[in-house]
N, CA, C and O atoms as CSV, one atom per row, in Angstrom:
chain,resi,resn,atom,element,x,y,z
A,1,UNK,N,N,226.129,49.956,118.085
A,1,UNK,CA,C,225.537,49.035,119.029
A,1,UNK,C,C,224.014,49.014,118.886
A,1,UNK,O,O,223.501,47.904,119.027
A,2,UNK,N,N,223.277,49.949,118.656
A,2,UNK,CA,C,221.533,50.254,118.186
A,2,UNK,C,C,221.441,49.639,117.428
A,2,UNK,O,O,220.843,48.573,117.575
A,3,UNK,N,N,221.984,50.002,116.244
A,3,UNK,CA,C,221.978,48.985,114.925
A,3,UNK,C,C,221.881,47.450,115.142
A,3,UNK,O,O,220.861,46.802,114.908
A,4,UNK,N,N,222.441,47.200,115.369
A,4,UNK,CA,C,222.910,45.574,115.737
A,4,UNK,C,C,222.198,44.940,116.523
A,4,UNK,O,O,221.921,43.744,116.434
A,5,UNK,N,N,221.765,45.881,117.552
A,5,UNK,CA,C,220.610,45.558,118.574
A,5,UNK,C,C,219.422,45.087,117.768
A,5,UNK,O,O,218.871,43.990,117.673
A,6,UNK,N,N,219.223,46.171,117.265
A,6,UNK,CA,C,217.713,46.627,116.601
A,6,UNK,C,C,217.675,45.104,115.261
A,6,UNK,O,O,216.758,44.284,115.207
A,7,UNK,N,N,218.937,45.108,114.326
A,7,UNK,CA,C,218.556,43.876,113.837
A,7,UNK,C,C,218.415,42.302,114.590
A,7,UNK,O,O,217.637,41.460,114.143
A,8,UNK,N,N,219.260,42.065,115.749
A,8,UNK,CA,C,219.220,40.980,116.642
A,8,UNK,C,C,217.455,40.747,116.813
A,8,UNK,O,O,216.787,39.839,116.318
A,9,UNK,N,N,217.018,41.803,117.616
A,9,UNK,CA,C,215.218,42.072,117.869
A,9,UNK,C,C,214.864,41.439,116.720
A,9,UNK,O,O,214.399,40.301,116.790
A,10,UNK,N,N,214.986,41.910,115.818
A,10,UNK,CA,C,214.277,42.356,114.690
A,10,UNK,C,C,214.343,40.656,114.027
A,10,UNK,O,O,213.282,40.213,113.587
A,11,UNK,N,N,215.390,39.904,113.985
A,11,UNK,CA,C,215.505,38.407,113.257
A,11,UNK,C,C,215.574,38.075,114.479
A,11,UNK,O,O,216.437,37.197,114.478
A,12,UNK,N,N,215.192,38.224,115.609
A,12,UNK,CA,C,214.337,36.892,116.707
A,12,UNK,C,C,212.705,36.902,116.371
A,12,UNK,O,O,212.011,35.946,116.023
A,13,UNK,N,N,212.367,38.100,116.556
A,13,UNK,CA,C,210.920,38.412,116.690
A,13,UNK,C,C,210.645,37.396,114.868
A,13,UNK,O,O,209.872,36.442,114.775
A,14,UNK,N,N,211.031,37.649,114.320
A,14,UNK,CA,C,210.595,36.787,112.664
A,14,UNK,C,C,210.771,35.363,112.834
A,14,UNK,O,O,209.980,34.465,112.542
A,15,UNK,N,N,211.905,35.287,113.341
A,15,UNK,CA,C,211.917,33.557,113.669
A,15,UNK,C,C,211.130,32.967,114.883
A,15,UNK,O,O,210.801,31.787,114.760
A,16,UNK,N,N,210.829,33.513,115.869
A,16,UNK,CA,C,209.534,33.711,116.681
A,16,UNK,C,C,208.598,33.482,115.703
A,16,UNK,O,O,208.160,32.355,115.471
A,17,UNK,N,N,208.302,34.342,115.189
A,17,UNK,CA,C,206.274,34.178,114.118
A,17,UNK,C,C,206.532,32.764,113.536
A,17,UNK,O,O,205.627,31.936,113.637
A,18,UNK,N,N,207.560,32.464,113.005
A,18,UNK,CA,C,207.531,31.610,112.288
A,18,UNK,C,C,207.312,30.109,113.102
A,18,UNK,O,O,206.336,29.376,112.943
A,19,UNK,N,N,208.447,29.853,113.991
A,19,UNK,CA,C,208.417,29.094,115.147
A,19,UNK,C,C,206.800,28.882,115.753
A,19,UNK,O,O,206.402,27.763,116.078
A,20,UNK,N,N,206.073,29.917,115.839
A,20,UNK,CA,C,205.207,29.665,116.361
A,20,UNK,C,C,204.073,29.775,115.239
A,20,UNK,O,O,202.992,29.316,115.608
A,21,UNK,N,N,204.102,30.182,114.220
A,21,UNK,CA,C,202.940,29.888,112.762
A,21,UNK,C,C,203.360,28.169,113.052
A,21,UNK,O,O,202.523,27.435,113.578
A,22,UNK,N,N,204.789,27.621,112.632
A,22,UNK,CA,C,204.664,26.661,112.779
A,22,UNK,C,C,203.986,25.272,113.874
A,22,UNK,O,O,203.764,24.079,113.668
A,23,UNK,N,N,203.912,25.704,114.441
A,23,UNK,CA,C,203.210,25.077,116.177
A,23,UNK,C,C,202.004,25.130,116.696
A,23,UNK,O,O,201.198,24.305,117.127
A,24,UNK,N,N,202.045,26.234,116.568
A,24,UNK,CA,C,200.612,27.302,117.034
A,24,UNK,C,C,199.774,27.526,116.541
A,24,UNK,O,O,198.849,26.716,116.593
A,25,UNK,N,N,199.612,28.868,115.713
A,25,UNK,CA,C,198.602,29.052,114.558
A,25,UNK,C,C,199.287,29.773,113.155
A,25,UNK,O,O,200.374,30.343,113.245
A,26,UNK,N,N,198.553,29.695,111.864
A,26,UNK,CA,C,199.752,29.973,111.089
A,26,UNK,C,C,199.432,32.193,111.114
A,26,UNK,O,O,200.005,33.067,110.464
A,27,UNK,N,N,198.609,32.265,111.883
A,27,UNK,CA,C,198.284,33.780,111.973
A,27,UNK,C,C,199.441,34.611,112.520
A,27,UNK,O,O,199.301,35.828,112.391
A,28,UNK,N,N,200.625,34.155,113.143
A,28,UNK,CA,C,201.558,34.466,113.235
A,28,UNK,C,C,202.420,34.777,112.594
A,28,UNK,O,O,203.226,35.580,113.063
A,29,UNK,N,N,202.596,34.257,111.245
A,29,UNK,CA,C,202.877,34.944,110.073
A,29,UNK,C,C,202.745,36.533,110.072
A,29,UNK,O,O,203.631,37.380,109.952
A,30,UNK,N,N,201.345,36.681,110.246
A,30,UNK,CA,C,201.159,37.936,110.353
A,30,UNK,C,C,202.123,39.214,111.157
A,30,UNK,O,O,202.462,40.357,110.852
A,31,UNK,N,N,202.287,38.510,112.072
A,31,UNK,CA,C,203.217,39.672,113.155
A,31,UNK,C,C,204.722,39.561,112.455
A,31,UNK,O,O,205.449,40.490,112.809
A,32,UNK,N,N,205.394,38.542,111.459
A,32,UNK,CA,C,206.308,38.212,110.708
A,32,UNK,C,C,206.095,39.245,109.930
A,32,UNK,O,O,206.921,40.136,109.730
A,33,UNK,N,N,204.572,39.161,109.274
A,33,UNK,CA,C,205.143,39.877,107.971
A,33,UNK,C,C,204.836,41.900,108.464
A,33,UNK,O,O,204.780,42.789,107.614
A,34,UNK,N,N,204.700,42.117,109.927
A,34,UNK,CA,C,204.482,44.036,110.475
A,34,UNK,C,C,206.108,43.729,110.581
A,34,UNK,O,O,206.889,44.347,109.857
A,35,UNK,N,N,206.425,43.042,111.235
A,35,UNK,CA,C,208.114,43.509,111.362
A,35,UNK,C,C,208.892,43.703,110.285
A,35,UNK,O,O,209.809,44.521,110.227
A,36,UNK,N,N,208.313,42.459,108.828
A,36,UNK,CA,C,209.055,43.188,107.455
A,36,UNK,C,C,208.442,44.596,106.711
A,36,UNK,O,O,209.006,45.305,105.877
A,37,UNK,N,N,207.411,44.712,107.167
A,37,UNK,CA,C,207.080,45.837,106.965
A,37,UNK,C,C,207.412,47.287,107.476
A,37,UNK,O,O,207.412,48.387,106.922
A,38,UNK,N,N,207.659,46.908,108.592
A,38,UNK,CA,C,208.525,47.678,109.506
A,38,UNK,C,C,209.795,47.929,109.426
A,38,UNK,O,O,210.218,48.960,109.950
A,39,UNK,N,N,210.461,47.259,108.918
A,39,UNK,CA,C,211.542,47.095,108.699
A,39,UNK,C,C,211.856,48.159,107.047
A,39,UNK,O,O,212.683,49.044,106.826
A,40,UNK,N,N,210.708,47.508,106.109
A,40,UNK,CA,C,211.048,48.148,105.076
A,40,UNK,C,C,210.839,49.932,105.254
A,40,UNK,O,O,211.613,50.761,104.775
A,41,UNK,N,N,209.697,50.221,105.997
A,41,UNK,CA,C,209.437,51.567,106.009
A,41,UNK,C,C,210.514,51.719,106.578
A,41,UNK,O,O,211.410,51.733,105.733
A,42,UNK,N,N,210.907,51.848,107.631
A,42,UNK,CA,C,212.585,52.272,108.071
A,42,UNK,C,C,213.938,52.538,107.191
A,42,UNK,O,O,214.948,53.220,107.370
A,43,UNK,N,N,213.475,51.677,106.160
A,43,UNK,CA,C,214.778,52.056,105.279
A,43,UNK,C,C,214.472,53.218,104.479
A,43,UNK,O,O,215.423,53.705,103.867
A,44,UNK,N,N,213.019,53.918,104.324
A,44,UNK,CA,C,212.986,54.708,103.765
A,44,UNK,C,C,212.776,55.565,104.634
A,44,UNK,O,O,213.512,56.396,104.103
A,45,UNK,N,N,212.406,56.084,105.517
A,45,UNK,CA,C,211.969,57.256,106.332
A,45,UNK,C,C,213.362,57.250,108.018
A,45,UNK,O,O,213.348,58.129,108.879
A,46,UNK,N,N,214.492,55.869,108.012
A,46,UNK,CA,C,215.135,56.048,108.809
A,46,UNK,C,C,214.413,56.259,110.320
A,46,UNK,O,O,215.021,56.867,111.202
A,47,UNK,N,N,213.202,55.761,110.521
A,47,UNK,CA,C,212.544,55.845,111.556
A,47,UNK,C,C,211.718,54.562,112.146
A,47,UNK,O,O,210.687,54.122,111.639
A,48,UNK,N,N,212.150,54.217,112.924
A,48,UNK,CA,C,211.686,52.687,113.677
A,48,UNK,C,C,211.269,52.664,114.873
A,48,UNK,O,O,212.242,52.987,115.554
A,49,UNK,N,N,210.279,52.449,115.626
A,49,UNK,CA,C,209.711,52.324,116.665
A,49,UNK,C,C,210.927,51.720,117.910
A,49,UNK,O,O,211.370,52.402,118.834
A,50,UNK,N,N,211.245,50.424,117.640
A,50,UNK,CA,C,211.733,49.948,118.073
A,50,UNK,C,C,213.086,50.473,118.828
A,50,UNK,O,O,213.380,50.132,119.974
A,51,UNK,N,N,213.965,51.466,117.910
A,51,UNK,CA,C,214.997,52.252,118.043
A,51,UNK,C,C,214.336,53.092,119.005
A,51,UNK,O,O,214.747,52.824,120.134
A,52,UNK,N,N,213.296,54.190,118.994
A,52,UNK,CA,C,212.893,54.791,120.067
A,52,UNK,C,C,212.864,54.579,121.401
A,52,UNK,O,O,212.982,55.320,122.377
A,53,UNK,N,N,212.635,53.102,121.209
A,53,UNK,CA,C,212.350,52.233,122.832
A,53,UNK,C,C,213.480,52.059,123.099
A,53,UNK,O,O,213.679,52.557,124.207
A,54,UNK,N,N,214.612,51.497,122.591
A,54,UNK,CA,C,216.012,50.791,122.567
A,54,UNK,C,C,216.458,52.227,123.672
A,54,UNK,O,O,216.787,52.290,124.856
A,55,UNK,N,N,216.235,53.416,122.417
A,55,UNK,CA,C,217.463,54.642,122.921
A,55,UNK,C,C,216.551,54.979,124.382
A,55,UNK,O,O,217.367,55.190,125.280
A,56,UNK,N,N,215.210,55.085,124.863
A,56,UNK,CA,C,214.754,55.390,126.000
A,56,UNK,C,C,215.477,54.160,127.208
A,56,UNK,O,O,215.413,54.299,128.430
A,57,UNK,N,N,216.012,53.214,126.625
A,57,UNK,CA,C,216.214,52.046,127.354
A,57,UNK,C,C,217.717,52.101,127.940
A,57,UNK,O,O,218.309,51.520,128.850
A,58,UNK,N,N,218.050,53.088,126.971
A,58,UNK,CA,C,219.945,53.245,127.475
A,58,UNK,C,C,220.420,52.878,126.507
A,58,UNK,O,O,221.609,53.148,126.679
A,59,UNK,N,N,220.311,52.350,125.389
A,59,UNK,CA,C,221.275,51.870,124.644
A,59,UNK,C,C,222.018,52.519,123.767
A,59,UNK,O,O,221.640,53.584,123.280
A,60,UNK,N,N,222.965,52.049,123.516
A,60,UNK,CA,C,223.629,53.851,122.614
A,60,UNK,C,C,224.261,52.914,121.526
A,60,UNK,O,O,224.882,53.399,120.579
């Protein structure tokens, strides 16, 4: 259920930057491209911010 969570977050918040690079300003990209970055360090170190918050939040 974390898992699944954590990617749901994870491909709103990107389609968000984008949605709003598109509209808004294109500097939003930017917060697109910390979450793929974020994303990639996680696959190597198995450690994500986001998961921290999730599991303080209740989610199991």
């Amino acid at each position: 259920m974390l898992e699944r969570m954590l990617r749901g977050i994870a491909g709103f918040f990107i389609l968000a930057s984008l949605l709003l690079a598109y509209y808004v300003s294109y500097y939003w990209l930017w917060f697109a491209a910390f979450v793929g970055l974020n994303l990639l360090q996680s696959a190597f170190t198995n450690w994500c911010p986001m998961m921290t918050i999730l599991k303080k939040l209740g989610v199991k």
